[in-house]
Phi, psi and omega in degrees: 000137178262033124333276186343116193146208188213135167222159176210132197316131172236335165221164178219148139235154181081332204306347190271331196266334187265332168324303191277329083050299220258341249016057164262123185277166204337301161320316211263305195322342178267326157307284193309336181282323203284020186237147191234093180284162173241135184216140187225121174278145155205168177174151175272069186102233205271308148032015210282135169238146194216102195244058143092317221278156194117215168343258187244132173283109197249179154215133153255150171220150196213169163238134166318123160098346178268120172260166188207158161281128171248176163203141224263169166317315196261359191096359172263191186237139155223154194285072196262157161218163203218129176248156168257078192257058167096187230264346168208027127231160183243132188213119186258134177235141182260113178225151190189139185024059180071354157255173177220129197237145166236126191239154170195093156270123173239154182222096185295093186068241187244052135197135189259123161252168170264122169229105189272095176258145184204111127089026191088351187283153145243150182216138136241160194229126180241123169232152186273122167292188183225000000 
């Protein structure tokens, strides 16, 4: 699958707006834009780890097609759920205290974008594989 790997963020837009969005203050938000994560897909079946590097090193592990409670980078707790539309995209949907976030990973080649909706807002986030 062409997921599968190691990528690591080379551009973002919007991204301090879907923050301030999300109610991440100010401090952490100026952390999170100067960091350049690293994230590496891997899986078993339906099975996916999601793995991390940066700022705060997190791992997610999820099923496809299965919601689950989570809990974000940033601290909220959420409902996720995770969908498979062929072989290079992926799309999570988030919901917490009445809102809903939308994730949308493609994976174009060697580079994957993110594209993050809330609420009319769009932020993207782009990485290179490594």
């Amino acid at each position: 699958m062409s997921f599968f790997g190691k990528w690591k963020l080379t551009t973002q837009e919007n991204f301090d707006e879907y923050m301030k969005a999300i109610g991440v203050g100010m401090a952490n938000r100026m952390l999170a834009k100067a960091a350049t994560p690293q994230v590496e897909y891997s899986a078993d079946g339906d099975n996916w780890t999601v793995v991390t590097t940066g700022l705060k090193d997190t791992t997610v592990k999820f099923k496809v097609g299965v919601e689950q409670d989570d809990e974000t980078t940033d601290g909220r707790k959420v409902k996720t759920v995770y969908h498979l539309e062929g072989p290079t995209k992926l799309v999570q949907k988030e919901k917490w205290d009445g809102k809903e976030a939308t994730l949308v990973r493609e994976v174009h080649g060697d580079e994957l974008k993110v594209t993050i909706t809330l609420d009319g807002l769009v932020c993207t986030r782009n990485y290179k594989r490594v």
